[in-house]
C-alpha positions in Angstrom: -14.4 -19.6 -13.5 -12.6 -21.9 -15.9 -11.5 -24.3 -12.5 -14.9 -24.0 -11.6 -16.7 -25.4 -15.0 -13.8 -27.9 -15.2 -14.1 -29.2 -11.8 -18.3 -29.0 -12.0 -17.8 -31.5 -15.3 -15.5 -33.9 -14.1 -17.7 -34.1 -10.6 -20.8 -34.7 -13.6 -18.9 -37.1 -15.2 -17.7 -38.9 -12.4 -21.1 -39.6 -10.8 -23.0 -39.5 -14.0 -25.1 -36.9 -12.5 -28.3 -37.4 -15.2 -28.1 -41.0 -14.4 -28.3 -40.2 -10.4 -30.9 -37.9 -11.0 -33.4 -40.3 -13.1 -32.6 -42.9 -10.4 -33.2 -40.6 -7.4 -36.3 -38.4 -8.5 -37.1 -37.8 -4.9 -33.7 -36.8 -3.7 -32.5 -34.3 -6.2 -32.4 -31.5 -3.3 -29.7 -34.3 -1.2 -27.8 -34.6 -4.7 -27.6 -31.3 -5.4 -26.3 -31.2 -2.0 -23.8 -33.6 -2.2 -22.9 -32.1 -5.7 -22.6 -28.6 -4.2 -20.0 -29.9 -1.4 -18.3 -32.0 -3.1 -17.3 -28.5 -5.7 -17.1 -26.7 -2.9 -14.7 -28.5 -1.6 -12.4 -29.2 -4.7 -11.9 -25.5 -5.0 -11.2 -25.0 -1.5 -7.7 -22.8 -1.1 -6.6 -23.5 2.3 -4.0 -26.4 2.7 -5.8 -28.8 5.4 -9.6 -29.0 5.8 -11.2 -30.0 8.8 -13.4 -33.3 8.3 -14.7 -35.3 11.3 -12.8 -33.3 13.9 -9.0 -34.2 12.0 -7.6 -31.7 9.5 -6.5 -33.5 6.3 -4.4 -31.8 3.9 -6.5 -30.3 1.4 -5.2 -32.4 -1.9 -5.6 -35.8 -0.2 -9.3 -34.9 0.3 -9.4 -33.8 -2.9 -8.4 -37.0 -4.4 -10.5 -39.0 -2.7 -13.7 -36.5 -4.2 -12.1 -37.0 -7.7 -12.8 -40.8 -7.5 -16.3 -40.7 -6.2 -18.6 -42.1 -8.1 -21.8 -43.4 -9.0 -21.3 -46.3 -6.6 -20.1 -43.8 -3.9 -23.2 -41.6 -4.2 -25.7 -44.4 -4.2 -23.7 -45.9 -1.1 -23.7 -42.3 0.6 -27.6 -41.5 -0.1 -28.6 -45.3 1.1 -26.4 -44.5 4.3 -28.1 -40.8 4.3 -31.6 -42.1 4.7 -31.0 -44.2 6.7 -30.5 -41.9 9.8 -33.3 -41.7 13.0 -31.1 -39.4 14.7 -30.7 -35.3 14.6 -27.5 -34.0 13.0 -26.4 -31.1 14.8 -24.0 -30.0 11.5 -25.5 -31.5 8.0 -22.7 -30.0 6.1 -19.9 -31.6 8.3 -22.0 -35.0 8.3 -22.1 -35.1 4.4 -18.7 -33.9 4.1 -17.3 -36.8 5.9 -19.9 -39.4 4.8 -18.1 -38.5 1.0 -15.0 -38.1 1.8 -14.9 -41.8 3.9 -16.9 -43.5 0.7 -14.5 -44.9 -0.7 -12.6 -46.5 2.5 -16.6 -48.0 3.9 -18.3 -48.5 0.7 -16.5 -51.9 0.6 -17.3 -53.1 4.0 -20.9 -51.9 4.3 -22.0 -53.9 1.4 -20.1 -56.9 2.8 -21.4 -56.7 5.8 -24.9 -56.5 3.9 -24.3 -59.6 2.4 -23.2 -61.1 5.1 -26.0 -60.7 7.0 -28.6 -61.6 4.0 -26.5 -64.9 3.6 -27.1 -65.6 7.6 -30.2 -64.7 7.4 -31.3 -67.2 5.0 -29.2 -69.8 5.9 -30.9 -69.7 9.3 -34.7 -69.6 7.2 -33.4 -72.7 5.6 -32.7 -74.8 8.6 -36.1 -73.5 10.2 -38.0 -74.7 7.0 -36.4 -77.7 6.8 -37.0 -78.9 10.5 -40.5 -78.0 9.3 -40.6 -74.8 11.9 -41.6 -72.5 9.0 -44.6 -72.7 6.8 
């Protein structure tokens, strides 16, 4: 019990869980999800774990859910909501959405900005040769 509790507050901590929660009023049920999983996982006893059809060894994924945070929860719930298409296996597709976080977080957001900086760059030409009003 005490590596449960210990585990449960650092995940808290990590993700400033009341934070998430004021921010995300309608999607406590997906955070307590994510929550759930990601302790779940941190006291799993085998050695490898089987994410996205590769077993990883059990203290590498284990790392990687002792860094999320806040960032990495926001960045995993936008990504969450933003899927049209039926998962077969919710708990495999949120357990490898977290545990990738922090290798994508970095290159969704570029790409994000990216596209936002095109994007307007191409309104501004369009304005200026008078093509928008």
């Amino acid at each position: 019990m005490d590596e449960y509790n210990g585990y449960s507050r650092i995940i808290k901590e990590n993700i400033e869980w009341d934070i998430l929660c004021e921010s995300y009023p309608h999607d406590i049920g997906l955070l307590q999800g994510f929550y759930d999983l990601i302790l779940e996982t941190l006291l799993y006893k085998n050695k490898k774990i089987l994410i996205a059809s590769n077993f990883f060894p059990i203290q590498l994924v284990k790392s990687k859910f002792l860094k999320l945070n806040t960032s990495h929860i926001e960045y995993v719930i936008d990504c969450f909501n933003k899927i049209t298409s039926e998962i077969d296996n919710s708990k495999k597709y949120q357990l490898a959405m977290l545990f990738n976080a922090p290798t994508t977080i970095s290159g969704y957001y570029l790409s994000k900005v990216n596209h936002d900086d095109y994007n307007m760059s191409v309104s501004k030409k369009q304005y200026e040769q008078g093509k928008v009003n």
